[in-house]
C-alpha positions as CSV (number, residue, x, y, z in Angstrom):
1,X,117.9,102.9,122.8
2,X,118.6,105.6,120.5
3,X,121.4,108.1,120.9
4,X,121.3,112.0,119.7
5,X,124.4,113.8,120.6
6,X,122.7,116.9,119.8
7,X,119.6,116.8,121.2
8,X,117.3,117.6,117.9
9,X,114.1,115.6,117.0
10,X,114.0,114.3,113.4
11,X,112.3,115.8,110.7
12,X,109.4,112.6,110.9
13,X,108.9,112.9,114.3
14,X,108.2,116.8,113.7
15,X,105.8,116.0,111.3
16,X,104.3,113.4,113.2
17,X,104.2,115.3,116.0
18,X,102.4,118.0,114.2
19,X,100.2,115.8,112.7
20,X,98.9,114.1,115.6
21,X,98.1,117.9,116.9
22,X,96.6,119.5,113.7
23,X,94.3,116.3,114.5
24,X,93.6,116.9,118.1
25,X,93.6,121.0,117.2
26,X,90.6,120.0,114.0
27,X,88.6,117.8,116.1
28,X,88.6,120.5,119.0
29,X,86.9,122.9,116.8
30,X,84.1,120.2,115.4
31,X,83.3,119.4,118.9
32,X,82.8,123.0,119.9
33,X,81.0,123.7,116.6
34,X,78.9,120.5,116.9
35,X,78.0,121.2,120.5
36,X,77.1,124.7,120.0
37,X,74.6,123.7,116.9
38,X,72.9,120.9,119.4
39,X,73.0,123.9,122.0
40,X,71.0,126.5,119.7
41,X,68.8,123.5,118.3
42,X,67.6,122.3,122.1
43,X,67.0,126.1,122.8
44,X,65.2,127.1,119.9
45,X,63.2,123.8,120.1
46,X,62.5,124.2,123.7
47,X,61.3,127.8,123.0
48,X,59.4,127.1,120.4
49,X,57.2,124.5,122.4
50,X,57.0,125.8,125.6
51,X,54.0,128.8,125.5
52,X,55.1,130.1,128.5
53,X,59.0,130.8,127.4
54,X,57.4,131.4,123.8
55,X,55.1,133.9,124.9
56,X,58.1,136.5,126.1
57,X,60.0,136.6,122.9
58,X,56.8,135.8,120.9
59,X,53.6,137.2,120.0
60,X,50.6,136.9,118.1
61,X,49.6,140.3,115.9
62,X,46.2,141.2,117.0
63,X,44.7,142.0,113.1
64,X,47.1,139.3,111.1
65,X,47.5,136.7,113.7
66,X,51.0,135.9,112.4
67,X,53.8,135.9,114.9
68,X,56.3,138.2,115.5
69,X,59.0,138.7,118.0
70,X,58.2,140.8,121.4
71,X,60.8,143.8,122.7
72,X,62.6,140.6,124.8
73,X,62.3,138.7,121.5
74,X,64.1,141.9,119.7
75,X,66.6,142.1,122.3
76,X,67.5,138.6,122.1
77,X,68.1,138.9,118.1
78,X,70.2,141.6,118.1
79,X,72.1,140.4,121.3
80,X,74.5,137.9,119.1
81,X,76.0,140.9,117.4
82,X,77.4,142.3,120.4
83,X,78.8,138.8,120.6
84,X,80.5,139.0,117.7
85,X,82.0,142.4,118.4
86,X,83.4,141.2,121.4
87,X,84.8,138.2,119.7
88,X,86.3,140.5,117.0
89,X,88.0,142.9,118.9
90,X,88.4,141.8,122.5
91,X,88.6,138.6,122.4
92,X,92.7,138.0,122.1
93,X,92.8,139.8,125.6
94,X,90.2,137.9,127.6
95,X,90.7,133.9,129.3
96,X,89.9,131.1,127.5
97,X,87.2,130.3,130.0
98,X,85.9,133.9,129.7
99,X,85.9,133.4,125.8
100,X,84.1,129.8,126.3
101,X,81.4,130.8,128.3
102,X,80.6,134.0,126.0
103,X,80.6,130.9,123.3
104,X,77.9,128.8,124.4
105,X,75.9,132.3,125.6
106,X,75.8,132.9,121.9
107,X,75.0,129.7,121.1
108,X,72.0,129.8,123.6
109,X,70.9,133.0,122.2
110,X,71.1,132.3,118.6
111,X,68.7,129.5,119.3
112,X,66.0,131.7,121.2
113,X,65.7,133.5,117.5
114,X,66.0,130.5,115.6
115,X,62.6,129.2,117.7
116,X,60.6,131.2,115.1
117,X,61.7,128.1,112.1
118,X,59.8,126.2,114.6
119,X,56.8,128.0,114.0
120,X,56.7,128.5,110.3
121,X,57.8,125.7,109.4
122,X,57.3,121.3,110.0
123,X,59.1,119.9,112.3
124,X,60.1,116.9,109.1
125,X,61.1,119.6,106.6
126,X,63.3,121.1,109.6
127,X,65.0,117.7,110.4
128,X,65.4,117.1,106.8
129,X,66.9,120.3,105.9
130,X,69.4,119.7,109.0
131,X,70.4,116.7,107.4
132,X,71.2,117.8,103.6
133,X,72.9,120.8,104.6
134,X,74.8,118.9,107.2
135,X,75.9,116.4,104.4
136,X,77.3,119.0,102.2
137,X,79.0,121.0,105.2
138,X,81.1,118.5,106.2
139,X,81.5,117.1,102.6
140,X,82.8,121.2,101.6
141,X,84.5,121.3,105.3
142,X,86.6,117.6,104.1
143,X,87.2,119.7,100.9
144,X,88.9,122.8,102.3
145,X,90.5,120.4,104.5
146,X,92.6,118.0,101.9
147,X,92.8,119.7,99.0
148,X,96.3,121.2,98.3
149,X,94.6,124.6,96.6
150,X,95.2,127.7,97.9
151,X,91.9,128.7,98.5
152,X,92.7,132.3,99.8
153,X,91.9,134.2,96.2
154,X,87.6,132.3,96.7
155,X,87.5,133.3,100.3
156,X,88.0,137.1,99.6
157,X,85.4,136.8,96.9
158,X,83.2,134.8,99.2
159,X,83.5,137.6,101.3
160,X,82.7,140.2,99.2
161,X,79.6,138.5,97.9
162,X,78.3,138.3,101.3
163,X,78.6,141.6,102.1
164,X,76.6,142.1,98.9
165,X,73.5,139.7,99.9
166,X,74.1,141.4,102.7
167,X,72.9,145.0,101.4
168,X,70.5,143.4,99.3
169,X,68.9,142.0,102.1
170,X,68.4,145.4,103.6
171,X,67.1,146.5,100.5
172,X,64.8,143.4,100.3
173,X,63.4,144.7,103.4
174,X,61.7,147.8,101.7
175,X,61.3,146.3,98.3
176,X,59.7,142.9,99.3
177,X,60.4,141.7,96.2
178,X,60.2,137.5,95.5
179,X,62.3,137.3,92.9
180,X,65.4,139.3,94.8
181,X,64.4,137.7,97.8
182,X,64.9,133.9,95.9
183,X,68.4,135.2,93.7
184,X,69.5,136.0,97.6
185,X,68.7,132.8,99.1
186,X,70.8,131.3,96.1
187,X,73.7,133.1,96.4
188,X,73.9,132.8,100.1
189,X,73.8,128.8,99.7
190,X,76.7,129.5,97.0
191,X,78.7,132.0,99.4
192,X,78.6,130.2,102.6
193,X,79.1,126.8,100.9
194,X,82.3,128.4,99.7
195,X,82.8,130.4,103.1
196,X,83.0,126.7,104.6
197,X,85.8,125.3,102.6
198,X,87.8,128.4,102.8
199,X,87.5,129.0,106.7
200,X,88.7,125.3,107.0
201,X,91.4,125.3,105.2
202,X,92.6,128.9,106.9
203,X,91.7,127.1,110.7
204,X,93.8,124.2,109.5
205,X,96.8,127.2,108.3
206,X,96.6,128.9,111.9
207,X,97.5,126.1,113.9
208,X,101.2,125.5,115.5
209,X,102.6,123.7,118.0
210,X,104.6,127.3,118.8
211,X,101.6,129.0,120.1
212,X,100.9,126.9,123.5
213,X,98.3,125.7,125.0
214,X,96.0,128.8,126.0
215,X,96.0,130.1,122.4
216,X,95.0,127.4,120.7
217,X,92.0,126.6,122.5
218,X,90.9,130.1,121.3
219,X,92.1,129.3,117.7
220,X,89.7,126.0,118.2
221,X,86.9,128.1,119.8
222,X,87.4,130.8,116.7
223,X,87.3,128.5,114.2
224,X,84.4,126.6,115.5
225,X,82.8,129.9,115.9
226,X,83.1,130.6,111.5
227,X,82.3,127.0,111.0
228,X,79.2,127.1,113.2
229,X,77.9,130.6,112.0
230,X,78.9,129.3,107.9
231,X,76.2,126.1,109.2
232,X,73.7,128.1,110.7
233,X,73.4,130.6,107.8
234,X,73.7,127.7,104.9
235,X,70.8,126.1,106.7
236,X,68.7,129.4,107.2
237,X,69.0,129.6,103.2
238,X,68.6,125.9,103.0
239,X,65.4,126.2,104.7
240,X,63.9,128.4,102.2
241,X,64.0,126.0,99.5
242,X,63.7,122.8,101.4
243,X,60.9,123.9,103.8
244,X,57.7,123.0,103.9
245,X,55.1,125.8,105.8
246,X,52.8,124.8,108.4
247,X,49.4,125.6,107.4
């Protein structure tokens, strides 16, 4: 039986302490970003192969036959900025459970405008893209994780490159030009590879024991948000490389 006069926890114990809850904290925010992928892959697939759920965010052009998305289908793309907005700006102010249900709502509707992958590309190329970018995710994510870099200085420039594919994206839209549309797809495999390490290591800087509870679950369920959208968006650009059309 040990005997402390003063009532103070030794300097190992802290760190132990916070160790074993910068563990618990991490493995929160994989399980939310992990079950929010499966969520957006079930939907999209389940879209994607059911005609009747298809047909309202689907349809078929009458003079090119290719598919295209319907007003609902629209609606449903857009949809997961509000999300985001709400995440940005309001989300500090609302209840955890509030904040996790809104989660798994975006995770639902990212996956009715992923179904289209489904439909332009095999179902193999899709499961082996999922597999290679998931492999150098979580390889980057172990990365930003251990290393004793401060990786602050790459995220701000991670950032500002993606606000530049970003742009040219919209320009893209006009131009349709291959060869920008292939210079994009590389730097956005670059940027959110980079985007990945850096948002782990800056999950891993918010967390303390001094914030309770009730904050952070919503630092977990932030963090998994960046992690999951940095996946989704590294496979999207994955996909152009690694996916085989349907013919």
């Amino acid at each position: 039986m040990s005997f402390n006069p003063f009532n103070t926890v030794s300097p190992v114990a802290d760190k132990a302490s916070f160790d074993a809850g910068l563990r618990a904290h991490m493995l929160r925010v994989y399980n939310y970003m992990g079950l929010g992928l499966a969520l957006t892959g079930l939907v999209s697939w389940f879209v994607a192969n059911t005609p009747a759920v298809l047909q309202l965010f689907f349809a078929a052009n009458p003079q090119t036959g290719a598919m295209g998305p319907t007003l609902l289908g629209i609606i449903a793309m857009f949809a997961p900025l509000g999300f985001l907005f709400f995440f940005s700006f309001a989300a500090m102010r609302s209840s955890f459970s509030l904040l996790q249900g809104m989660f798994w709502l975006f995770c639902a509707l990212m996956g009715i405008s992923m179904a289209s992958i489904f439909l332009v590309f095999t179902n193999a190329s899709i499961a082996r893209t999922f597999f290679v970018v998931a492999a150098m995710f979580f390889g980057t994510s172990l990365w930003g994780y251990t290393t004793k870099a401060d990786l602050s200085r790459m995220g701000s420039f991670m950032v500002m490159g993606l606000i530049g594919i970003i742009i040219a994206g919209i320009v893209n839209m006009f131009l349709q030009s291959s060869a920008l549309h292939f210079a994009i797809s590389i730097l956005g495999v670059v940027i959110f590879t980079g985007l990945t390490a850096w948002d782990t290591q800056r999950i891993k800087q918010t967390y303390a024991e001094s914030h309770g509870v009730e904050t952070n679950n919503k630092l977990a369920l932030f963090g998994a948000l960046s992690l999951y959208l940095n996946f989704i968006n590294l496979f999207q650009f994955m996909l152009q490389f690694m996916g085989v059309r349907r013919d």
